[in-house]
N, C-alpha and C positions, 0 to 999 in steps of 0.2 A: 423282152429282156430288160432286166431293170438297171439305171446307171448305175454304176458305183463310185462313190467318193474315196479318193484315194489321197490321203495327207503324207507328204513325207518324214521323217523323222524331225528334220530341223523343223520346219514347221509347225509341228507339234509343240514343238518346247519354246518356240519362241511365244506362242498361242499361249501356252501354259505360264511360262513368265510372264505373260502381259494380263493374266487374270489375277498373278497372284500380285503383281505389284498394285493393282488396280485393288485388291481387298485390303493389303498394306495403307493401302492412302488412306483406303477408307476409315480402318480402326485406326491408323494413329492420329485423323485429323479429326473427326467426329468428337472425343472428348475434349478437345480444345473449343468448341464450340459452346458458351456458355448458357444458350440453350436448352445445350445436352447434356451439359455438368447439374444444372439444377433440376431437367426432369430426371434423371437418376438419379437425384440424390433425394428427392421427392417420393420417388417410386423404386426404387432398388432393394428390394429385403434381405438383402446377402450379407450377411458378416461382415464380409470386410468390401462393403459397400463403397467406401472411401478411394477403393484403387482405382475410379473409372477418372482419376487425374494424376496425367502422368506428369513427369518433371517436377519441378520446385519453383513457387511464386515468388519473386523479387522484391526487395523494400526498400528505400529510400529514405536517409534521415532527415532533417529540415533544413536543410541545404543543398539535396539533393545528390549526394552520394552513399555509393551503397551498402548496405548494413546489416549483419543477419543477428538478429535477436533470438530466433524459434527454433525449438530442435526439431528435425522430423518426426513428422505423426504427432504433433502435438495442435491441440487447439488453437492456437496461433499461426501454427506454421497452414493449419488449415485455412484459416479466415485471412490469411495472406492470399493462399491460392484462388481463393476463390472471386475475392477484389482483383486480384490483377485478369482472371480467366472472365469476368465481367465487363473489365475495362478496357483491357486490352494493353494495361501498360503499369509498370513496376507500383508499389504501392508505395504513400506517398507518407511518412509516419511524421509526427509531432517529434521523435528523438534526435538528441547533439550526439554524432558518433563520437568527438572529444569527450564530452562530459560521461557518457555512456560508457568509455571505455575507462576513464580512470575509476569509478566507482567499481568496474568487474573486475582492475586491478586491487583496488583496496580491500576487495571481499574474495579474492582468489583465496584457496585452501579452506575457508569458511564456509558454513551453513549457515544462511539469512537472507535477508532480502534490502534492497533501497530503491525509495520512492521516490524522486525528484523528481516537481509539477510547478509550474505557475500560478498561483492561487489566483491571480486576477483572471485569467484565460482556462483555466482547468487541463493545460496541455502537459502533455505528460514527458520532462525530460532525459530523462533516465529512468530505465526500469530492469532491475537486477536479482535473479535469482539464481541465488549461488546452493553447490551447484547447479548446470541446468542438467533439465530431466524433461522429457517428454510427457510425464505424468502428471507434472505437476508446478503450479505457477508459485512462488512460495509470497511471490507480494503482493498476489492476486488473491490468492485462493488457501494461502495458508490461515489457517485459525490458532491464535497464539494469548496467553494471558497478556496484556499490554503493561504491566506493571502501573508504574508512577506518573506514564505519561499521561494516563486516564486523568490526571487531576486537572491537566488542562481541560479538559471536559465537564470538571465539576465544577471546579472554579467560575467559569464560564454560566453554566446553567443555573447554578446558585444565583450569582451574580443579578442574572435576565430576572430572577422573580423577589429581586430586592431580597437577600439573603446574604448578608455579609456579618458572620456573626465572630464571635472572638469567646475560644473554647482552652482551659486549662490541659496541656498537655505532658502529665507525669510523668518523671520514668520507668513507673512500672507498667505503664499503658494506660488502656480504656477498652472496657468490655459493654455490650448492647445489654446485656443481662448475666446473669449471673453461671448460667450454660453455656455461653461460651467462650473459651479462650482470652484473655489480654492481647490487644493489637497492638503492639510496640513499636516503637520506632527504629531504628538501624543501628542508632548511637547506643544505644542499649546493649544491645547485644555486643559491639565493638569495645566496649569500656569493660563489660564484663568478664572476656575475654583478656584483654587488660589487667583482670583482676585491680580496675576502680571503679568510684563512686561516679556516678552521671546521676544530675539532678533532672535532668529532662528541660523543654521547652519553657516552663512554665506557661503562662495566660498569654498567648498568641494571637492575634488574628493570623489571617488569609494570605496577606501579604508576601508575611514573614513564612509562614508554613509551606509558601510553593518556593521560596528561596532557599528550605532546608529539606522541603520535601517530606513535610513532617506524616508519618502515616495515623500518629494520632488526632493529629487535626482533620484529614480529610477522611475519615472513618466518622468522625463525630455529623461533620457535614452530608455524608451520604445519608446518616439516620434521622437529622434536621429537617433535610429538604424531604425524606419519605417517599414513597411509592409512587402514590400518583405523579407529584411533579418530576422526578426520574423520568416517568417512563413518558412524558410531555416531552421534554429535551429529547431524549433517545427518539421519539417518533419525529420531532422538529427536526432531529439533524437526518436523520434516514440511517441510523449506523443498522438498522435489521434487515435497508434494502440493498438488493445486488447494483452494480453499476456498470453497464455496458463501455468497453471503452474501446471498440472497434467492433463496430456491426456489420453481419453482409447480411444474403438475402434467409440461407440458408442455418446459418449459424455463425456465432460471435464471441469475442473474446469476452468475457464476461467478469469483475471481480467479486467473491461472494459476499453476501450478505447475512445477517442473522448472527449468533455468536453474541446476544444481548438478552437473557432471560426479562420475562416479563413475570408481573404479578408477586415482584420480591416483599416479603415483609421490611421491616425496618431493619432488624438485628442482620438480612440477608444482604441488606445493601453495605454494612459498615464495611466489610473487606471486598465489597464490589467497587466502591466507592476509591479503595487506593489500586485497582488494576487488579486486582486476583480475586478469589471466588469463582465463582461459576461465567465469571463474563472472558472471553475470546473476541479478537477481532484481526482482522489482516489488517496487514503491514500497508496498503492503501487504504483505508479506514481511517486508520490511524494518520495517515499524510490527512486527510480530508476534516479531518477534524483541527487540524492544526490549520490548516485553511481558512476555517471559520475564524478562527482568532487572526489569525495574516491580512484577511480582508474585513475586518470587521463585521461579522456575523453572518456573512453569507459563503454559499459553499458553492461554486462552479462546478457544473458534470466535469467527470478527467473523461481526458480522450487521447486515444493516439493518433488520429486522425489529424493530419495537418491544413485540410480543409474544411475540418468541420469548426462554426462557427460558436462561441461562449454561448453557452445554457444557463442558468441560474438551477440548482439541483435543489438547495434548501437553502432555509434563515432560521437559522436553529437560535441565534444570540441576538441579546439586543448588543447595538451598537456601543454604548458605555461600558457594556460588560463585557466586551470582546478587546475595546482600547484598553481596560484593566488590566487584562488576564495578557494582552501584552507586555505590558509595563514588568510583570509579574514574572514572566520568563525572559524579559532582558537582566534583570536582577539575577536570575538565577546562575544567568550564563558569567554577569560581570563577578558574582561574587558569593555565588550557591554551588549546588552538585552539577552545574553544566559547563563551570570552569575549561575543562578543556579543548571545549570548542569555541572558546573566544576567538576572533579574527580582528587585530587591531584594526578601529577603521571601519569596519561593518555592520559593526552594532547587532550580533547575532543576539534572538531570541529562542528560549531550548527549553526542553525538559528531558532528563534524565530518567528512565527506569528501569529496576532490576526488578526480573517475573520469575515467581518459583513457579516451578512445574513440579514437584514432588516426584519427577524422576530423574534425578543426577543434578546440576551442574543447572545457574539460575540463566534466563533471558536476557540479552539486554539490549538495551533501547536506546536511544535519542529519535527527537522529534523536534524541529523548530524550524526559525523562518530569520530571512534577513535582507534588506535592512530595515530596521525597528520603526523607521518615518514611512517607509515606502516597498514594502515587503515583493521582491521582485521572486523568490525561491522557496519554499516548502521542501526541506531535506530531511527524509525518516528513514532510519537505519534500525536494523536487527540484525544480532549476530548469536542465535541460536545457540545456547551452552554457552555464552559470552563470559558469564560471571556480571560484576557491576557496571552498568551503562556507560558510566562517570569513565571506566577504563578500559571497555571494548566496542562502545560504539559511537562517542562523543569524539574520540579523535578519527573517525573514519567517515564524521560529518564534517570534521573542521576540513578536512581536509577537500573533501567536494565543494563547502564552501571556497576554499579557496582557487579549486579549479575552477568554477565558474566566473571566480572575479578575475582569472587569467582572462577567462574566454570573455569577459566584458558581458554580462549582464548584469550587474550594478553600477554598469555608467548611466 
């Protein structure tokens, strides 16, 4: 006669609960193991591979409290998770929640982006993408015409190969060839409007053309300097390559690169040359270029990592042409198109540009650093459909400028 095991009810179900709490541990502590988060995400083929991490990874600003930058399911908010599911403990970011939060106030209602970094450290202050979108980083990864500010770029590059020439600028422009178009200046257009007479710039240098912004002068310069030396600078400074600006093992916040055609003729560089044409670049690009000139010719990787140590990324400028081309946008700011972001006292250096897109309503820009002896800030602003830089994004740099010098980083 065979025994029989006989369970009672209760028994059963306490058995049964203690199996199923026992599989509950199992799944909800397993993916916190980052072990297990990297072999699956390694080896996981599923769509939405992503969901084997549950909750939301924490960040910290450079002072140590806490800050949410990333929307969910966005690239960021991933490469957050995944540092802290490594580490074991909140992430640790290069960002001022102060300085951070008055530029998200400045650019509330707006579409664009601001880049504030330290050009000597490449750490990255502030980074703002208005709105936020889980799609999409607008100061990382957006690609935009940079307008005017490109000249600081030209200026610059000229400069490095002994190129400092002084070019007659009309008022009815200057054309590459006879196919295409006159590239005019802005006055132009604004006098004719007017219904007056503008004589134009006359015989300028360099100087004077980045304190007015002349687009006849740096159109003539883009066709001067030519192909090849263009595309020296462009591969000196790296504006084709991408720049990691928080890595993990798996995947990283990345800003893009590219947005810089190559193999331009001469006629193709004149309207490359003032920020429009075929050339695109984010709104961190554009900070990083402006860097070169802030530290004199060299460019710092950005990072938002508060631990990670200065890089050297490039040295796109020589040194003399980079102390210029600063001289060059302190002028602009005390007494050219970047007027409005004067901050008594600071010595702001800037440049202003407006980017046609040929769909609606123009870009606009600022770009500059301060102060002019000892450049502690790199502040680049776009305000998508802005209209002119000079009146929607230059006062929304003075104005960070000025946050920062509450918050003492120009002591």
């Amino acid at each position: 006669m065979r025994a029989r095991l006989v369970i009672s009810g209760s028994a059963f179900c306490a058995a049964l609960a203690a199996l199923a709490f026992a599989h509950a541990r199992r799944i909800s502590h397993a993916p916190r193991d980052p072990r297990f988060v990297r072999f699956m995400r390694r080896n996981n083929l599923r769509a939405n591979a992503n969901d084997v991490i549950p909750g939301r990874g924490l960040s910290l600003d450079r002072h140590g409290r806490p800050i949410s930058l990333a929307e969910e399911g966005s690239t960021f908010q991933k490469v957050v998770d995944e540092i802290q599911l490594a580490s074991g403990a909140p992430v640790r970011l290069t960002i001022d929640a102060d300085l951070q939060a008055k530029a998200e106030s400045l650019m509330e209602g707006k579409h664009g982006a601001v880049v504030v970094l330290e050009p000597m450290t490449g750490r990255i202050r502030a980074l703002v993408s208005a709105p936020r979108a889980a799609y999409l980083n607008r100061a990382l990864n957006g690609l935009y015409p940079p307008g005017s500010t490109f000249k600081v770029f030209m200026a610059a590059a000229a400069l490095s190969t002994d190129l400092d020439p002084v070019f007659d600028c009309p008022a009815a422009g200057w054309r590459p060839n006879r196919s295409t178009p006159p590239i005019r200046d802005a006055e132009a257009g604004d006098f004719l409007r007017q219904k007056k007479t503008w004589k134009g710039f006359g015989r300028i240098g360099m100087d004077e053309a980045m304190v007015h912004s002349a687009n006849t002068y740096f159109a003539q310069l883009g066709y001067a300097l030519g192909p090849e030396r263009f595309d020296d600078a462009v591969v000196a400074a790296r504006l084709r390559d991408s720049a990691t600006v928080l890595p993990a093992d798996t995947i990283s916040l990345t800003g893009t690169g590219g947005g810089v055609p190559d193999g331009l003729s001469g006629a193709a560089l004149a309207p490359v040359a003032i920020g429009q044409g075929a050339l695109q670049l984010t709104p961190l690009a554009v900070a990083l270029m402006t860097a070169a000139v802030a530290d004199d010719g060299l460019i710092l990787a950005p990072t938002l990592s508060e631990t990670a140590k200065p890089v050297l990324r490039a040295r796109p400028f020589a040194i003399e042409a980079a102390q210029r081309v600063k001289k060059m946008m302190r002028a602009a700011v005390r007494r050219g198109t970047g007027r409005a972001c004067d901050v008594s006292g600071l010595d702001v250096c800037g440049k202003t540009g407006t980017a046609q897109t040929g769909k609606g309503a123009d870009h606009a820009w600022f770009t500059g650093f301060a102060p002019e002896a000892s450049p502690r800030l790199v502040v680049t602003v776009l305000v998508e459909g802005g209209g002119f830089g000079a009146k929607a994004a230059a006062p929304v740099a003075r104005e960070i400028f000025l946050e920062a010098q509450r918050l003492g980083y120009f002591k």
